[in-house]
C-alpha positions in Angstrom: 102.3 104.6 98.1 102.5 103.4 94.7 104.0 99.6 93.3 107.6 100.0 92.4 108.2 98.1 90.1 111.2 95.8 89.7 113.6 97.3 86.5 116.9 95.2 86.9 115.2 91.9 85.2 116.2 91.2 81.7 112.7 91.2 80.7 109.7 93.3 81.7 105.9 92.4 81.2 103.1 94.5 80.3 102.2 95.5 83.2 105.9 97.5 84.0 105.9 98.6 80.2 102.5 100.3 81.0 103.7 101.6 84.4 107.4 103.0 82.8 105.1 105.0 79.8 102.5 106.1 82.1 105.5 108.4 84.0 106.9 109.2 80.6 102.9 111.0 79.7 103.3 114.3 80.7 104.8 117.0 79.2 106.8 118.6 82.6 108.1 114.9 83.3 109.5 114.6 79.4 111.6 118.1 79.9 113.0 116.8 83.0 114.1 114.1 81.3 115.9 116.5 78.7 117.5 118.4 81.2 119.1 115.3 82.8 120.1 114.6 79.5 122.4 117.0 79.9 123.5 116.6 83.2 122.1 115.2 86.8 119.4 117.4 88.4 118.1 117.9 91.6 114.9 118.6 92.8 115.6 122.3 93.7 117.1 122.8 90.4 113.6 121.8 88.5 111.7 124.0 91.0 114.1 127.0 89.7 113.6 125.8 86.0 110.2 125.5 85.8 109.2 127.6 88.3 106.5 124.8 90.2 105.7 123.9 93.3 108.2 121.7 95.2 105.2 119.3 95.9 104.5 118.9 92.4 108.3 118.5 91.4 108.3 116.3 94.2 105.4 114.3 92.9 106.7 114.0 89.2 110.3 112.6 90.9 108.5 110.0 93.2 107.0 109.0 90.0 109.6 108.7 87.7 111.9 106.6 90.7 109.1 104.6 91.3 108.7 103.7 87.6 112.8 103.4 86.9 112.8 105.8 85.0 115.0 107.8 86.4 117.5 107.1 88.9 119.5 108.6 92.0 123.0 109.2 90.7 124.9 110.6 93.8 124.0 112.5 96.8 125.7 115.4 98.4 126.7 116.2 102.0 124.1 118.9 102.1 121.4 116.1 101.2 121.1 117.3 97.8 120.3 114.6 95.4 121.1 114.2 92.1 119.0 112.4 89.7 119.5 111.1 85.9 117.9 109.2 83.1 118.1 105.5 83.8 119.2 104.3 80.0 118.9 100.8 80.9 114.9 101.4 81.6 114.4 104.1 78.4 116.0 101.5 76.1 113.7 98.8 77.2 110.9 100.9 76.3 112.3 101.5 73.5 112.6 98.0 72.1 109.2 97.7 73.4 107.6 99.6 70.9 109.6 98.3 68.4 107.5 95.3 68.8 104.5 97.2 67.1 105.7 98.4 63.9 106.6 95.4 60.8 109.9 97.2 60.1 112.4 96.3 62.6 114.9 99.7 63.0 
């Protein structure tokens, strides 16, 4: 199983910046992210969408949890749960790569 990586701390290192970009790579991973954009998914609901393999789905979720970016929002009493975009994470990212550029946005 792969290091989860602590995203509550006021500051992250290199290390969980690397980690949080590596999930945010691929393309499938990136329109999940849209979709919950729009509203909490499940699992199920991206197998539908994109028509993939619930392993792979799977895979791409475990990923994205284990990275912070995403997070579990609510779950239901058929065991469905709901997942969305963890801002807090995304934003730190974000001001991340703000470190690289000379003008400051």
């Amino acid at each position: 199983m792969s290091k989860s990586f602590p995203t509550n701390k006021i500051s992250l290192g290199i290390k969980e910046h690397a980690y949080i970009f590596k999930s945010l790579y691929s393309p499938i991973r990136q329109a999940i992210l849209l979709e919950m954009k729009i509203a909490p998914v499940t699992e199920t609901s991206c197998v539908k969408k994109f028509k993939l393999h619930p392993s792979t789905i799977s895979q791409h979720f475990r990923n994205m949890v284990q990275s912070g970016v995403i997070r579990e929002i609510r779950r239901e009493k058929n065991n469905a749960i709901y997942y969305g975009v963890n801002e807090k994470v995304i934003n730190k990212a974000y001001e991340y790569l703000r470190n690289f550029t000379q003008d400051k946005i």
